[in-house]
C-alpha positions as CSV (number, residue, x, y, z in Angstrom):
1,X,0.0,0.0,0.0
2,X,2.9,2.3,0.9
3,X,3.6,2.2,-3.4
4,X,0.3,3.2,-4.3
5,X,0.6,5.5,-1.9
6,X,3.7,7.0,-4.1
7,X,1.6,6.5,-7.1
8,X,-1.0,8.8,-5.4
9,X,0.7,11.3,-4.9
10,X,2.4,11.8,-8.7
11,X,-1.6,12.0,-9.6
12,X,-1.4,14.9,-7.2
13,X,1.3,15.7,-8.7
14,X,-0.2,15.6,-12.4
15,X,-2.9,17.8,-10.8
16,X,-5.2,14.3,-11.0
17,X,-7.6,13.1,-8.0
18,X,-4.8,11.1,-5.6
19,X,-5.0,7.5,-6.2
20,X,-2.8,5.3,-7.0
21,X,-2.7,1.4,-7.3
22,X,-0.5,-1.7,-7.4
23,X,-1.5,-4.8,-8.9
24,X,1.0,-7.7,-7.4
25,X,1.4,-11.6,-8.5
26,X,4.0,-13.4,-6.7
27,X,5.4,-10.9,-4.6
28,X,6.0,-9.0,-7.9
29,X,4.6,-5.7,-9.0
30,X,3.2,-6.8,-12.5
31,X,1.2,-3.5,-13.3
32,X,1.1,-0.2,-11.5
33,X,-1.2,3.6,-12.1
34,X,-2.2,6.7,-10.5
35,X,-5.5,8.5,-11.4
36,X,-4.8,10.0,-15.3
37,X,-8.6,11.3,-16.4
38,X,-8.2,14.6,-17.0
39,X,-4.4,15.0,-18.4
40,X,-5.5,12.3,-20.1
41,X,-8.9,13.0,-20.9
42,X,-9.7,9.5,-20.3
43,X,-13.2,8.8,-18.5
44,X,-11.6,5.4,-17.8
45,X,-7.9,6.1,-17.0
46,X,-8.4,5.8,-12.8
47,X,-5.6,4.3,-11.2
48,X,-6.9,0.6,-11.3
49,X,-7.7,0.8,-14.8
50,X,-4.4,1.7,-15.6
51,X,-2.5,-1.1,-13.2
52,X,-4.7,-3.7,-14.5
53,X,-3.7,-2.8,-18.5
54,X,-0.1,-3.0,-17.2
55,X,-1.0,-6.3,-16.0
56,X,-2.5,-7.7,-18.8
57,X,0.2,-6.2,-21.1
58,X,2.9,-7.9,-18.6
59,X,1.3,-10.7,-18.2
60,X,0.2,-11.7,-21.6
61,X,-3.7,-12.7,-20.2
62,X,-6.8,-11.1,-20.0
63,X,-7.3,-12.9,-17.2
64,X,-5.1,-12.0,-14.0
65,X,-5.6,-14.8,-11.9
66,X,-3.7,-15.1,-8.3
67,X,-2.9,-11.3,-8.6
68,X,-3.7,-8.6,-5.5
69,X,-5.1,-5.2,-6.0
70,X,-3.9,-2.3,-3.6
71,X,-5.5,0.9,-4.0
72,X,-5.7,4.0,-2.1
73,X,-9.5,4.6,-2.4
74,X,-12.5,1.9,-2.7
75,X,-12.9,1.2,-6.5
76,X,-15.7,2.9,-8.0
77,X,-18.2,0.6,-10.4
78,X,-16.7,1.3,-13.0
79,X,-13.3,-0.4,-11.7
80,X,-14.8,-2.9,-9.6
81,X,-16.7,-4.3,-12.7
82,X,-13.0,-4.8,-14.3
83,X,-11.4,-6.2,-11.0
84,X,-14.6,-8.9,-11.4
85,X,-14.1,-9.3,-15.3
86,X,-10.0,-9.9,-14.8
87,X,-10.9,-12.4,-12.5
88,X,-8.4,-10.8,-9.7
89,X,-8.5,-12.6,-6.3
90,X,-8.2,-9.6,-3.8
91,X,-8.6,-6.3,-3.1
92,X,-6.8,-4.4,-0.5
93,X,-8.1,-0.9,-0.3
94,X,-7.2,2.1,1.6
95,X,-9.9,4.5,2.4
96,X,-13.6,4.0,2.0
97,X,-15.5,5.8,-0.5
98,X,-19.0,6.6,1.0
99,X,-20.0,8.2,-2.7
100,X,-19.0,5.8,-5.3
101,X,-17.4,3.0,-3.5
102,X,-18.3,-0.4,-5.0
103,X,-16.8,-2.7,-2.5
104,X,-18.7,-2.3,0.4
105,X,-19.8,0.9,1.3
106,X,-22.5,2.3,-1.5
107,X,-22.6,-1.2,-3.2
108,X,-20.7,-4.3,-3.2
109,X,-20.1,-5.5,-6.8
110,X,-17.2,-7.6,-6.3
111,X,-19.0,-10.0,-4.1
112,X,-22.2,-9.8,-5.7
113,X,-23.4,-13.5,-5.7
114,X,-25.3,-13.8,-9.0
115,X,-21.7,-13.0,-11.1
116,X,-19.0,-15.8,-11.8
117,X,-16.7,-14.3,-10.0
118,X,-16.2,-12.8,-6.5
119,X,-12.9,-11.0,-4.6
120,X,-11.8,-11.0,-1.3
121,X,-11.5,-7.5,0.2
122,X,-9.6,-6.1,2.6
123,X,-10.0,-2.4,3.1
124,X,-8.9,0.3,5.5
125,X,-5.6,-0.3,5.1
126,X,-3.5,2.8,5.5
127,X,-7.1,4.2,5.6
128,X,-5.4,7.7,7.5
129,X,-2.7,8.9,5.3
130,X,-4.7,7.4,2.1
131,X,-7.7,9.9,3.3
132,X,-5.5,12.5,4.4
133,X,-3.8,12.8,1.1
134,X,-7.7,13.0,-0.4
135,X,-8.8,15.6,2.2
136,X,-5.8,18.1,1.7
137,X,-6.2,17.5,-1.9
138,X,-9.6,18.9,-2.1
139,X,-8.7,21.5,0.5
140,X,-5.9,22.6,-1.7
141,X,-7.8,22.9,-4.6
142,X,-10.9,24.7,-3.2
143,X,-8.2,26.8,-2.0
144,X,-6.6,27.1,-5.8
145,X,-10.7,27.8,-7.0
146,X,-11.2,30.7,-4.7
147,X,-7.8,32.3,-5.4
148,X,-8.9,32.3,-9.5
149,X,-12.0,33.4,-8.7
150,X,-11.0,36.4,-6.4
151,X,-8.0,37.0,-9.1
152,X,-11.0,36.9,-12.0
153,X,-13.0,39.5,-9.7
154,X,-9.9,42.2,-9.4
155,X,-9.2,42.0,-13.1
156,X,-12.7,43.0,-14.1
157,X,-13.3,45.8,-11.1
């Protein structure tokens, strides 16, 4: 977690949402991202999206069997439909997300019993600094916001 962590902070970095993620197989890092959507201007380029491509890529499969997620915020839908359709066998997440998350806390899609395939989660790991680094993200740029706006508003008076 302590890598993603790293990873999270280059999105900040990039001036993306702080996430990152690790995807591991055999005690090996076999695909890695931080959050890329607006550089990019990517819907899809969050941090998992973007570890599990490496994967694939460094894997040579679709399917990423025996492999461990770690991510600094609960996977979204979005991601936790591709962590089902990759067929990886756990999550480890950092903090919750009480918005969007789709591993427990708004929904739990990767343990949803009708699909063929279900993970095993772990999360709050590292859930302090991984929400701290969130929290003074969006501090920071509310903070970045008001000073436009206020620079915006002396231009024009």
């Amino acid at each position: 977690m302590s890598r993603a962590l790293e990873l999270a902070k280059q999105a900040w970095q990039e001036n993306e949402i702080p996430v990152g993620a690790i995807l591991v197989r055999n005690d090996q890092i076999v695909g890695q991202g931080w959050n890329r959507p607006i550089g990019s201007h990517d819907p899809s380029a969050h941090a998992e999206m973007l570890a599990v491509r490496q994967a694939g890529q460094a894997i040579g499969n679709y399917r990423l069997l025996d492999t461990t997620l770690y991510v600094t915020l609960e996977p979204c839908p979005m991601c936790a439909g591709l962590l089902v359709h990759s067929r990886i066998q756990r999550l480890v997440f950092g903090a919750a997300d009480l918005k969007t998350g789709a591993c427990g806390s708004v929904m739990d899609l990767v343990r949803h019993p009708s699909l063929n395939h279900q993970l095993e989660v772990t999360g709050g790991v590292l859930a302090e600094p991984c929400g701290a680094l969130l929290s003074d993200f969006f501090k920071w740029r509310r903070a970045q916001k008001k000073a436009e706006k206020q620079q915006k508003s002396t231009r024009e008076d």
